[in-house]
PDB file of N, H, CA, C and O in Angstrom:
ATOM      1  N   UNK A   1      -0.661  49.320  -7.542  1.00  0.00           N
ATOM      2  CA  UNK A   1       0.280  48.545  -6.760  1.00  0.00           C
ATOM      3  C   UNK A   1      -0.394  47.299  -6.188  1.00  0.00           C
ATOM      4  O   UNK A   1      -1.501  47.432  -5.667  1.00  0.00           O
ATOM      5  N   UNK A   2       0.107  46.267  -6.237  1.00  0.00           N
ATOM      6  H   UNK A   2       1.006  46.159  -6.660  1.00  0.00           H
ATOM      7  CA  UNK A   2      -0.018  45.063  -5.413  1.00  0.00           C
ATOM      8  C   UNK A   2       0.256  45.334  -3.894  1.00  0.00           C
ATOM      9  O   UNK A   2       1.035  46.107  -3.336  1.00  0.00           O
ATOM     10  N   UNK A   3      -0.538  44.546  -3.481  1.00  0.00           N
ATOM     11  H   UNK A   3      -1.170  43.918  -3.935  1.00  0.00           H
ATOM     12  CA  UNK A   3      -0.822  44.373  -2.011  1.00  0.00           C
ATOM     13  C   UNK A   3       0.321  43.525  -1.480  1.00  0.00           C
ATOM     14  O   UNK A   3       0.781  42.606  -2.158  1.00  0.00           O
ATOM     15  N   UNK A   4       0.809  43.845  -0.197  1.00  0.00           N
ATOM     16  H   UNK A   4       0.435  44.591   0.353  1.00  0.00           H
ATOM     17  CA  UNK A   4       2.094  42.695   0.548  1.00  0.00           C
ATOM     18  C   UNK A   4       1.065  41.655   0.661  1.00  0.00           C
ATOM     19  O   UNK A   4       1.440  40.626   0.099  1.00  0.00           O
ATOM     20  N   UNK A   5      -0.084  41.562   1.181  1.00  0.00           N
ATOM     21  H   UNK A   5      -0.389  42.398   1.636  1.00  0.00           H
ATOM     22  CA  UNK A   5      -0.786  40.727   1.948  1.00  0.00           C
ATOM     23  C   UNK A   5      -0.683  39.551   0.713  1.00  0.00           C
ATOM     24  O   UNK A   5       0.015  38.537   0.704  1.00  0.00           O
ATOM     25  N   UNK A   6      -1.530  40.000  -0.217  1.00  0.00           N
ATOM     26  H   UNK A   6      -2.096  40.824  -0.210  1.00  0.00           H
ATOM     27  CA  UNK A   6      -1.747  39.280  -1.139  1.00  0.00           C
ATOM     28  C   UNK A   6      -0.511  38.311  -2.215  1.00  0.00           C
ATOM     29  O   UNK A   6      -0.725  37.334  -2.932  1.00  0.00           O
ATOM     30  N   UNK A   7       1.008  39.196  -1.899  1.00  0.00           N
ATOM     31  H   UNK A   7       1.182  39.990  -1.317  1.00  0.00           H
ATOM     32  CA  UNK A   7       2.100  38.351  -2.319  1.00  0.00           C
ATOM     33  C   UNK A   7       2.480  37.323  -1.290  1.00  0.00           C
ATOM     34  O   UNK A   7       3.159  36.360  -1.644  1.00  0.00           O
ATOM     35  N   UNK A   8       1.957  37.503   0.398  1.00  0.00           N
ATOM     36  H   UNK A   8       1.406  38.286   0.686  1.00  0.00           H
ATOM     37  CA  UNK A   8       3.080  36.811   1.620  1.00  0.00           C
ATOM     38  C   UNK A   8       1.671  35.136   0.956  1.00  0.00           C
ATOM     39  O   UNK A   8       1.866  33.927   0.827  1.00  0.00           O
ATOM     40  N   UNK A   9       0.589  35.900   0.761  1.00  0.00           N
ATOM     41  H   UNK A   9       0.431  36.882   0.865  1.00  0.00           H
ATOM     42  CA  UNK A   9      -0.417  34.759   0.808  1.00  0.00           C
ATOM     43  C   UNK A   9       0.136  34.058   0.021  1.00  0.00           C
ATOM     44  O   UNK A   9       0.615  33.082   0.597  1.00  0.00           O
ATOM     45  N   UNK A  10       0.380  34.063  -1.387  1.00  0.00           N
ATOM     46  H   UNK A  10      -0.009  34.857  -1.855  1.00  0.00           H
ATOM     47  CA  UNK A  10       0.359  33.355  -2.196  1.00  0.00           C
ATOM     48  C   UNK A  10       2.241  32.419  -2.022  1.00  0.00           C
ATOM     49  O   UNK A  10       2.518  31.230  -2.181  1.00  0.00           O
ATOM     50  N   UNK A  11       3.087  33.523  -1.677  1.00  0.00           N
ATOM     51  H   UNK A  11       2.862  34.489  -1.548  1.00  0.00           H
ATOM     52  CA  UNK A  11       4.703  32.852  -1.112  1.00  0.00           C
ATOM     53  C   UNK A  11       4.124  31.688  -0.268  1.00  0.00           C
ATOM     54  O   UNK A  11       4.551  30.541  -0.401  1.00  0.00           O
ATOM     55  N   UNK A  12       3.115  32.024   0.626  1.00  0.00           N
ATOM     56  H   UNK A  12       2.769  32.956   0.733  1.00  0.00           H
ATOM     57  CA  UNK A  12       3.259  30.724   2.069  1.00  0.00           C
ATOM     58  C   UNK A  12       2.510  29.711   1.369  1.00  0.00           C
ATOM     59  O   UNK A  12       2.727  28.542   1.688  1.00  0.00           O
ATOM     60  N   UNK A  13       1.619  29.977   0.418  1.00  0.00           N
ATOM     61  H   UNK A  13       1.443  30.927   0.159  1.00  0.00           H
ATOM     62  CA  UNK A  13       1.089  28.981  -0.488  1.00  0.00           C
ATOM     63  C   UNK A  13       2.010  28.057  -1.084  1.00  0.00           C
ATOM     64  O   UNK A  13       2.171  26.845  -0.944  1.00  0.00           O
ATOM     65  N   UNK A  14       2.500  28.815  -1.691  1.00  0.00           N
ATOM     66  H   UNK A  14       2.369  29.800  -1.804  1.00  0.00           H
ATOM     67  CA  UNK A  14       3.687  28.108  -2.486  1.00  0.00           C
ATOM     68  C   UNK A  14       4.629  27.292  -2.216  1.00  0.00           C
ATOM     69  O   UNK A  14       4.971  26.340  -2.917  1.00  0.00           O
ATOM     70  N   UNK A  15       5.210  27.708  -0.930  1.00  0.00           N
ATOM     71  H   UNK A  15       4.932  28.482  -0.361  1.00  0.00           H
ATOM     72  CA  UNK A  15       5.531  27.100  -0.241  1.00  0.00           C
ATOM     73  C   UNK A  15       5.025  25.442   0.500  1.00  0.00           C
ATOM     74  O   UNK A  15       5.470  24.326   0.236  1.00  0.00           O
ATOM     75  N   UNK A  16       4.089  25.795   1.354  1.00  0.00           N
ATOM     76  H   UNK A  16       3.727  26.703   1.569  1.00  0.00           H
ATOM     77  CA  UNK A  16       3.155  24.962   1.709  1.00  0.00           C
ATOM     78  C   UNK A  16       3.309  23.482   0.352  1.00  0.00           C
ATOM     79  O   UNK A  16       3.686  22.314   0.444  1.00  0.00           O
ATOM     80  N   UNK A  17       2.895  24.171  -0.579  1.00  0.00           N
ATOM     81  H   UNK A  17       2.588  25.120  -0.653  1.00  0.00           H
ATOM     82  CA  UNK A  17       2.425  22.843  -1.885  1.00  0.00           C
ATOM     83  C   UNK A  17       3.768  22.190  -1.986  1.00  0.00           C
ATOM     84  O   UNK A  17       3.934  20.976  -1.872  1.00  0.00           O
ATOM     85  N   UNK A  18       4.979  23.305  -2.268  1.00  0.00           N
ATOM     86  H   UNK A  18       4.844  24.291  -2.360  1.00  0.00           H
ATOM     87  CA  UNK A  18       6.642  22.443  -2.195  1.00  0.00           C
ATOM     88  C   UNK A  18       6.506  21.336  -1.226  1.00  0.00           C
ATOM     89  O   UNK A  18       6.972  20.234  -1.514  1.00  0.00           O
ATOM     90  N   UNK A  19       5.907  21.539  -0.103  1.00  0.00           N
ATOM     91  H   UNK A  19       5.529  22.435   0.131  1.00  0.00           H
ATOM     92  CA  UNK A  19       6.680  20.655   1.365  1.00  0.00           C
ATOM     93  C   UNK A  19       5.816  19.908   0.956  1.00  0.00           C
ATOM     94  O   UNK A  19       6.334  18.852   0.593  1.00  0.00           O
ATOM     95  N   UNK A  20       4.533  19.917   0.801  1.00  0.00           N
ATOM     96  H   UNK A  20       4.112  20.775   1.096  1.00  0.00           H
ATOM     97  CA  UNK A  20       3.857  18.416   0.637  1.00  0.00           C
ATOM     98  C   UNK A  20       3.932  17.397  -0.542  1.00  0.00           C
ATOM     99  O   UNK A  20       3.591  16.216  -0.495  1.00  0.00           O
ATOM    100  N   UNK A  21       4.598  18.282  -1.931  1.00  0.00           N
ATOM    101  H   UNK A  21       4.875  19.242  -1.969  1.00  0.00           H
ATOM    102  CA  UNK A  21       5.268  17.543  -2.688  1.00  0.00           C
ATOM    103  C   UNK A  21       6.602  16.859  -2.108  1.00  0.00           C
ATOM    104  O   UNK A  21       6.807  15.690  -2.433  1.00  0.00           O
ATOM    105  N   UNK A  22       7.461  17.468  -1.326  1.00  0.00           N
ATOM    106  H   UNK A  22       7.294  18.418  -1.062  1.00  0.00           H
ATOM    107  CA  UNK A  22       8.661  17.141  -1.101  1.00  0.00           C
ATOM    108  C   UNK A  22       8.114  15.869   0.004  1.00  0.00           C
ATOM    109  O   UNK A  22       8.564  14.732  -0.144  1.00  0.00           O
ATOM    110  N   UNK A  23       7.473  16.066   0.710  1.00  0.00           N
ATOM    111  H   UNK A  23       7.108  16.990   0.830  1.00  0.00           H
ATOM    112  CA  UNK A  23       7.279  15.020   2.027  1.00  0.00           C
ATOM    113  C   UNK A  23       6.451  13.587   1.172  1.00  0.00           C
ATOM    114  O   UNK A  23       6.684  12.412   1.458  1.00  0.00           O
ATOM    115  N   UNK A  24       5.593  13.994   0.232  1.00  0.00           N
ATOM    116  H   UNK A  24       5.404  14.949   0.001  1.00  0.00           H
ATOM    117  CA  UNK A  24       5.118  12.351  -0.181  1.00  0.00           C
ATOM    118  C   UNK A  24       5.808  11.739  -1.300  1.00  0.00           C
ATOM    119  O   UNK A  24       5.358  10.707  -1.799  1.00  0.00           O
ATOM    120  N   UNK A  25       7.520  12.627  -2.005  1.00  0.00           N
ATOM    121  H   UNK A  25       7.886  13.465  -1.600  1.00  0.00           H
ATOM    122  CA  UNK A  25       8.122  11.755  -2.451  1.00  0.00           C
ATOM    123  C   UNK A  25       9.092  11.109  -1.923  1.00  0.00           C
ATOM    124  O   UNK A  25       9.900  10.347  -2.452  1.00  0.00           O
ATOM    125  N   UNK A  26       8.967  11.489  -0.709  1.00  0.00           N
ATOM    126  H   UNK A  26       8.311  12.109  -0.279  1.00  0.00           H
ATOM    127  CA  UNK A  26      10.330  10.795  -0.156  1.00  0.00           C
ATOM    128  C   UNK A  26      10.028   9.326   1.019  1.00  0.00           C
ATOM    129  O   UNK A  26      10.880   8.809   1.742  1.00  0.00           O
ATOM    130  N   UNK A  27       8.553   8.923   0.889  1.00  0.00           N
ATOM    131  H   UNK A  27       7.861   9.343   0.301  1.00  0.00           H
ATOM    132  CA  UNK A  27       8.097   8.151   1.360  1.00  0.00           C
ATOM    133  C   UNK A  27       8.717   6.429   1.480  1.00  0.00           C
ATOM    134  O   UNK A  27       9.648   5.896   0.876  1.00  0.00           O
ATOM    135  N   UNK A  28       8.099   6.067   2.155  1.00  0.00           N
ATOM    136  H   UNK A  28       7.342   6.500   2.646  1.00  0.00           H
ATOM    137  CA  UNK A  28       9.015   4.650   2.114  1.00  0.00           C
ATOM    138  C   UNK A  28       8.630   3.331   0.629  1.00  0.00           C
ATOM    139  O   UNK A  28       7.502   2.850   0.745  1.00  0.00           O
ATOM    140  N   UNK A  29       8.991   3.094   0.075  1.00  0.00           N
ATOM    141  H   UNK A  29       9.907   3.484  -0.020  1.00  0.00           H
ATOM    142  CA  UNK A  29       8.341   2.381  -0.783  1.00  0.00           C
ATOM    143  C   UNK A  29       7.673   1.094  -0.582  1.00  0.00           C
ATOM    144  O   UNK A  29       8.365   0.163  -0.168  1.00  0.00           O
ATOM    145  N   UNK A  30       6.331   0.889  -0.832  1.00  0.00           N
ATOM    146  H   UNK A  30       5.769   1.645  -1.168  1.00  0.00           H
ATOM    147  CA  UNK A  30       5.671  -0.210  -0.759  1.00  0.00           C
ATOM    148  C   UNK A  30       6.008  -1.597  -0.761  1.00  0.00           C
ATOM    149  O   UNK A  30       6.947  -1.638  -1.557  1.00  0.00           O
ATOM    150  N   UNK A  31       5.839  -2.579  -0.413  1.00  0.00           N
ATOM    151  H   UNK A  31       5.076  -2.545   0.234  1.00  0.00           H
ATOM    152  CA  UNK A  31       7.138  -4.129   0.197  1.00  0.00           C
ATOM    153  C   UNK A  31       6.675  -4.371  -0.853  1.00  0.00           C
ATOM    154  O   UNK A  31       7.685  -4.932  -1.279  1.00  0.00           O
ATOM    155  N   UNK A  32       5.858  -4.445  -1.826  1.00  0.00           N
ATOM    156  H   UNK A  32       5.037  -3.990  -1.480  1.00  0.00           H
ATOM    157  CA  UNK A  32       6.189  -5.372  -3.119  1.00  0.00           C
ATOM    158  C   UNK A  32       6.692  -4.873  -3.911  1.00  0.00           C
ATOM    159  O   UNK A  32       6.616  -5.479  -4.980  1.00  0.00           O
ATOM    160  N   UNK A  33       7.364  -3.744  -3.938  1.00  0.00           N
ATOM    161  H   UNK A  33       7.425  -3.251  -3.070  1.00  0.00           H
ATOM    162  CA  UNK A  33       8.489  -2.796  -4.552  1.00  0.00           C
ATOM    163  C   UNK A  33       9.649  -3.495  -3.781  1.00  0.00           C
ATOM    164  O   UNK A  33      10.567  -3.535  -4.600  1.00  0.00           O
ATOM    165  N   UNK A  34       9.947  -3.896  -2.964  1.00  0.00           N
ATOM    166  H   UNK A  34       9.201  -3.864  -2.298  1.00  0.00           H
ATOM    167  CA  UNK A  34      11.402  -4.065  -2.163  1.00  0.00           C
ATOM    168  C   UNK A  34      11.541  -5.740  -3.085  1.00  0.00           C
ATOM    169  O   UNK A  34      10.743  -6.452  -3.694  1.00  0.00           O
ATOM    170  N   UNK A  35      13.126  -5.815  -2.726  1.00  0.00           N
ATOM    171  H   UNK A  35      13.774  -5.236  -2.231  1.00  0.00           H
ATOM    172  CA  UNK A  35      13.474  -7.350  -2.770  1.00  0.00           C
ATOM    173  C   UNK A  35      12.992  -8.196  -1.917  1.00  0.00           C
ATOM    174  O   UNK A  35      12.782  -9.201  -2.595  1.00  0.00           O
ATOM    175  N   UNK A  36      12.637  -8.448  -0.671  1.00  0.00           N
ATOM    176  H   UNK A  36      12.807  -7.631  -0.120  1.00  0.00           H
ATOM    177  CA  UNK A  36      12.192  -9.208   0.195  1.00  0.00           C
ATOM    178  C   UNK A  36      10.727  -9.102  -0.226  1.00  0.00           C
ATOM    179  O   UNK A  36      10.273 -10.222  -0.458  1.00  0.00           O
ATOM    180  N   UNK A  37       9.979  -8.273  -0.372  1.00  0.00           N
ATOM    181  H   UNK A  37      10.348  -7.362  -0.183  1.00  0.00           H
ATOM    182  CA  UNK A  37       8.691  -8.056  -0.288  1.00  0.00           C
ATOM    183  C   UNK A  37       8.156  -9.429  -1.671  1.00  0.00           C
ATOM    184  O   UNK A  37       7.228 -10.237  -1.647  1.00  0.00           O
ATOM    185  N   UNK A  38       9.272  -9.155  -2.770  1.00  0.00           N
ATOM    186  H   UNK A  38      10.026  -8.499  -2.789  1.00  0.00           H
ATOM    187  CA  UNK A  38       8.693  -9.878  -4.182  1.00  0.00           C
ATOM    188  C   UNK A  38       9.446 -11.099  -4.267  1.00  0.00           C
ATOM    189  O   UNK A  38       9.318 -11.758  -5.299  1.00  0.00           O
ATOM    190  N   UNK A  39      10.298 -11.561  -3.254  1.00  0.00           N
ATOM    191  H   UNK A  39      10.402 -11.025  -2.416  1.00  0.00           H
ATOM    192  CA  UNK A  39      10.439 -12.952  -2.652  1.00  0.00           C
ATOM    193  C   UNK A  39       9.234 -13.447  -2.106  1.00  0.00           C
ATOM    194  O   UNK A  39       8.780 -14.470  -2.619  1.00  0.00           O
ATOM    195  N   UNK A  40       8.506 -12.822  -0.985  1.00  0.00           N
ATOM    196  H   UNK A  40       8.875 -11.991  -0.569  1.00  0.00           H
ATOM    197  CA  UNK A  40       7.203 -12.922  -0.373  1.00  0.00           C
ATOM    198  C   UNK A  40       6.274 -13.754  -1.290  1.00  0.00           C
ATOM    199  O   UNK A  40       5.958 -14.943  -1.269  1.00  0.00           O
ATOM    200  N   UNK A  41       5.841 -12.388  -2.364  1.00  0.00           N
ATOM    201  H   UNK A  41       6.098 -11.421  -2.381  1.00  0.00           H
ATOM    202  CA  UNK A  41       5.155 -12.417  -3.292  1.00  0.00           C
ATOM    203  C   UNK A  41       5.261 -13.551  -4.212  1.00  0.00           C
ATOM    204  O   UNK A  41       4.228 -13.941  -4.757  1.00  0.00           O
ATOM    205  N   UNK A  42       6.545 -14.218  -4.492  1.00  0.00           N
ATOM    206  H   UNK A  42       7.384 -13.902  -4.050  1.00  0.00           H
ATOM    207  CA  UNK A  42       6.536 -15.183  -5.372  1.00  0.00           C
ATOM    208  C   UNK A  42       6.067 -16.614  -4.550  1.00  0.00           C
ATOM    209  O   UNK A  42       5.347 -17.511  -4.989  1.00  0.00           O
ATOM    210  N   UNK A  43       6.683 -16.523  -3.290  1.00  0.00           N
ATOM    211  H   UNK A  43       7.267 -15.794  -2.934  1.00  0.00           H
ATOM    212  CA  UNK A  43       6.140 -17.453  -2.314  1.00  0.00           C
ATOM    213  C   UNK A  43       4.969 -18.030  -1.869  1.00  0.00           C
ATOM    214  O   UNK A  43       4.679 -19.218  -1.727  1.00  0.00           O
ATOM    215  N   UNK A  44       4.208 -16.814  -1.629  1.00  0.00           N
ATOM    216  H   UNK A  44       4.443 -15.849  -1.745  1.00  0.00           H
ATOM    217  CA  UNK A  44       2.765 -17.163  -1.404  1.00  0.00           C
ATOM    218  C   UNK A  44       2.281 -17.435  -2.837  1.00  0.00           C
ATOM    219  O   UNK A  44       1.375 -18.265  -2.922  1.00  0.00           O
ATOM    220  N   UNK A  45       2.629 -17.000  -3.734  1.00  0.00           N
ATOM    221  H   UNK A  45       3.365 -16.327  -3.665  1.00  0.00           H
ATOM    222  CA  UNK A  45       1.345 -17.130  -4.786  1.00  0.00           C
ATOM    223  C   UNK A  45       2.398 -18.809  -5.031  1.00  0.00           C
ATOM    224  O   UNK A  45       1.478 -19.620  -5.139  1.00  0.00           O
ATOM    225  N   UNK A  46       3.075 -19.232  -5.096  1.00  0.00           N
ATOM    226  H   UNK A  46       3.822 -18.573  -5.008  1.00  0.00           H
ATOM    227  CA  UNK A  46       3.302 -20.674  -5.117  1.00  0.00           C
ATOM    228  C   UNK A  46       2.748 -21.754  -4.479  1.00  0.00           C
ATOM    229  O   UNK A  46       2.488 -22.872  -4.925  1.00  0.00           O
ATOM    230  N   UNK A  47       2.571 -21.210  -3.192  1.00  0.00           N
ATOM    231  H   UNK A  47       2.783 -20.303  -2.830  1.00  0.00           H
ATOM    232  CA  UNK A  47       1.679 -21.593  -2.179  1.00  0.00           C
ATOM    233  C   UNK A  47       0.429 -22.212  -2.262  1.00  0.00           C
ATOM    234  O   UNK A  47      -0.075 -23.294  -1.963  1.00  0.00           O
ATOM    235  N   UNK A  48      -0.053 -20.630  -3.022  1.00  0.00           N
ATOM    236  H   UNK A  48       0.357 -19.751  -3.265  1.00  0.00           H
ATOM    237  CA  UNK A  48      -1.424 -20.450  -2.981  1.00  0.00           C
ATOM    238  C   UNK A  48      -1.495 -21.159  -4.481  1.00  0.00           C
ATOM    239  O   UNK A  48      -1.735 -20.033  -4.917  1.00  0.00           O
ATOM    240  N   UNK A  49      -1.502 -21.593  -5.103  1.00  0.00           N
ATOM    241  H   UNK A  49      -1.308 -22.507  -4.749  1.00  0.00           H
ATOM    242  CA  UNK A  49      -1.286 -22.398  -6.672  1.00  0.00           C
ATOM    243  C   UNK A  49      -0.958 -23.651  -6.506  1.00  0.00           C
ATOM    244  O   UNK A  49      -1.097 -24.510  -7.377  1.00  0.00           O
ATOM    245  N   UNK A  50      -0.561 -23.816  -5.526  1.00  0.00           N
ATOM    246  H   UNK A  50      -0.448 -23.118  -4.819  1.00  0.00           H
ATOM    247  CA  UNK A  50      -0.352 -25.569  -5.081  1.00  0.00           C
ATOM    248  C   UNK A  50       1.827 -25.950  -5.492  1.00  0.00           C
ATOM    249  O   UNK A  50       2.488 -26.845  -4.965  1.00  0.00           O
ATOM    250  N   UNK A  51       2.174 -25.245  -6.199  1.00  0.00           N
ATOM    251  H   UNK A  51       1.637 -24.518  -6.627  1.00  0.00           H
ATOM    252  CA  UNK A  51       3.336 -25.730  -6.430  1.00  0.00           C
ATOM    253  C   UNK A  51       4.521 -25.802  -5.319  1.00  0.00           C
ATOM    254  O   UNK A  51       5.575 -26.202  -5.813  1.00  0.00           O
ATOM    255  N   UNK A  52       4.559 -25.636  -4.541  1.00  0.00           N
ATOM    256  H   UNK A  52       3.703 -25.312  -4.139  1.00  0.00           H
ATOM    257  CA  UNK A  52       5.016 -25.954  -3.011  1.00  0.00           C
ATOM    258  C   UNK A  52       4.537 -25.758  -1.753  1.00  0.00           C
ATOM    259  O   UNK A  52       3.735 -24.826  -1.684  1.00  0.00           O
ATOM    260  N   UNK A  53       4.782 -26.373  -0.657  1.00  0.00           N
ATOM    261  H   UNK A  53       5.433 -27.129  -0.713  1.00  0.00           H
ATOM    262  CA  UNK A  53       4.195 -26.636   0.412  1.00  0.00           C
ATOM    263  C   UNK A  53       4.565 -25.572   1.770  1.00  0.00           C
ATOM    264  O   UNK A  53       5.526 -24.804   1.746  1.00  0.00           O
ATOM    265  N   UNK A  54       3.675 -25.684   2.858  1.00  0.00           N
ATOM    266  H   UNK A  54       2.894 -26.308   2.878  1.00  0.00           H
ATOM    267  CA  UNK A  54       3.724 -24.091   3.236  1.00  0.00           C
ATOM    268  C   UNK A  54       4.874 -25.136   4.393  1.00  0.00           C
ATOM    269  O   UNK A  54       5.162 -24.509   5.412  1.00  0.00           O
ATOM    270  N   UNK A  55       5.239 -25.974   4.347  1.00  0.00           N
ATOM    271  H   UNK A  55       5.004 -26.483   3.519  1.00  0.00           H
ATOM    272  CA  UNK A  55       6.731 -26.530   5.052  1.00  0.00           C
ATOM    273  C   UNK A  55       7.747 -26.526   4.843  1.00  0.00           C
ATOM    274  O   UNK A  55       8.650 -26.978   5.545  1.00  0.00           O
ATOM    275  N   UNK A  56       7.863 -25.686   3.184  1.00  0.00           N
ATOM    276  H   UNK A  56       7.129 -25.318   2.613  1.00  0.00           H
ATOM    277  CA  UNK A  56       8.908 -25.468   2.818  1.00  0.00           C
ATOM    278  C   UNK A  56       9.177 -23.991   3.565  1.00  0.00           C
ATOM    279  O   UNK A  56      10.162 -23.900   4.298  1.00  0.00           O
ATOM    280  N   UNK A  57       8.734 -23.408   3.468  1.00  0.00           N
ATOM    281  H   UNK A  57       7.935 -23.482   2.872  1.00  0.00           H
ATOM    282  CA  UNK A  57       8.803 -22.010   3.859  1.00  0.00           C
ATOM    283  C   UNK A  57      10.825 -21.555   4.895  1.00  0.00           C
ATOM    284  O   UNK A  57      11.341 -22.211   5.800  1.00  0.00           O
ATOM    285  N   UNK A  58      11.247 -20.563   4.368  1.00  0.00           N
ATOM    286  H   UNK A  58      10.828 -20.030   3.633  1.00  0.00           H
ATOM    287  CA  UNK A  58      12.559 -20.497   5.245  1.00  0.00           C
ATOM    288  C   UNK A  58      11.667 -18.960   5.439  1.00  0.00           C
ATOM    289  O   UNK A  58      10.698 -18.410   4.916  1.00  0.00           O
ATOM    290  N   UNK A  59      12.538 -18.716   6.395  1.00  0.00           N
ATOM    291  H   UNK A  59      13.325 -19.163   6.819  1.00  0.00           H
ATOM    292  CA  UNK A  59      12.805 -16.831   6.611  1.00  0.00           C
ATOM    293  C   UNK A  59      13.069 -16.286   6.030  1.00  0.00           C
ATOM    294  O   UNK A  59      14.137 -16.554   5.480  1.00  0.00           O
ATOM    295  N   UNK A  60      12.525 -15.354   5.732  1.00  0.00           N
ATOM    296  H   UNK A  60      11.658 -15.136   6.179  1.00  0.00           H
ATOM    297  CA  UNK A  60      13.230 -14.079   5.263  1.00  0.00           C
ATOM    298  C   UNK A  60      13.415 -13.402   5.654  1.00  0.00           C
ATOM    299  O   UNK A  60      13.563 -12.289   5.150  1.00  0.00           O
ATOM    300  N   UNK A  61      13.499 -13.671   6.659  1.00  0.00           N
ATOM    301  H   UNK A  61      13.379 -14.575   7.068  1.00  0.00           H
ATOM    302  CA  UNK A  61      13.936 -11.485   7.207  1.00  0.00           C
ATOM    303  C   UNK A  61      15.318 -12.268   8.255  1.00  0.00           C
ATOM    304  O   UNK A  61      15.797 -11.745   9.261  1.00  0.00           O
ATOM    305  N   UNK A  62      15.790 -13.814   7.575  1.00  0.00           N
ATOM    306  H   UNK A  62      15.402 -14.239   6.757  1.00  0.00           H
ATOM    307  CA  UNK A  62      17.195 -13.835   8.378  1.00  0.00           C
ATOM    308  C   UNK A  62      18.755 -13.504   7.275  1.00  0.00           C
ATOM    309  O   UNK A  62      19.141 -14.031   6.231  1.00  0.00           O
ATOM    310  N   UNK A  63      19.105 -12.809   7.816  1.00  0.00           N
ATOM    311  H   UNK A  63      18.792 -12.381   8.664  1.00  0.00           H
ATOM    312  CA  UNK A  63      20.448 -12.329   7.088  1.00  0.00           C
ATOM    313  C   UNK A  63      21.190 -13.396   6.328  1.00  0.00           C
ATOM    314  O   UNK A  63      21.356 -14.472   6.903  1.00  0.00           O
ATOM    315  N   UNK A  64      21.744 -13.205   4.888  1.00  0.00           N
ATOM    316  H   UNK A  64      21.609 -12.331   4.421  1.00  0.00           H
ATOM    317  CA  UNK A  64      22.210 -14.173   4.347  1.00  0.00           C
ATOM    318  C   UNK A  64      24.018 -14.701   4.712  1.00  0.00           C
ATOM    319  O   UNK A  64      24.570 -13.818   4.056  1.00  0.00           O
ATOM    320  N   UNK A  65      24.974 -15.385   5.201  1.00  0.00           N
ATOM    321  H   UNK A  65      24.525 -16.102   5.734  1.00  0.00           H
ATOM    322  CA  UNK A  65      26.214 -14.968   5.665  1.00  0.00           C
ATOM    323  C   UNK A  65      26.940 -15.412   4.569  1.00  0.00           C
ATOM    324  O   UNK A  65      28.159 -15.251   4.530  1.00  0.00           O
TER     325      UNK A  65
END
């Protein structure tokens, strides 16, 4: 016969590994994954390449109406 001890161990195990799979896919996704983030991204590296000026710059994080 199998031991309880040795099935509750391995259930709370099992368990355990679910939640930490479940908790780091539901994470927030990285800003150069987002739309604003790869607006950013196209911005600065324009910037930074010389093809426009950092006076052009608008907001982004203001709502479009």
């Amino acid at each position: 016969m199998k031991s309880p001890s040795k099935f509750i161990g391995v259930f709370f195990f099992g368990i355990i590994l679910v939640g930490l799979v479940l908790l780091t896919s539901c994470g927030q996704k990285p800003q150069y994954k987002t739309a604003l983030g790869k607006k950013k991204l196209k911005y600065y590296n324009s910037v930074q390449y010389g093809k426009t000026s950092p006076k052009e710059f608008k907001s982004f994080n203001q709502k479009r109406r």
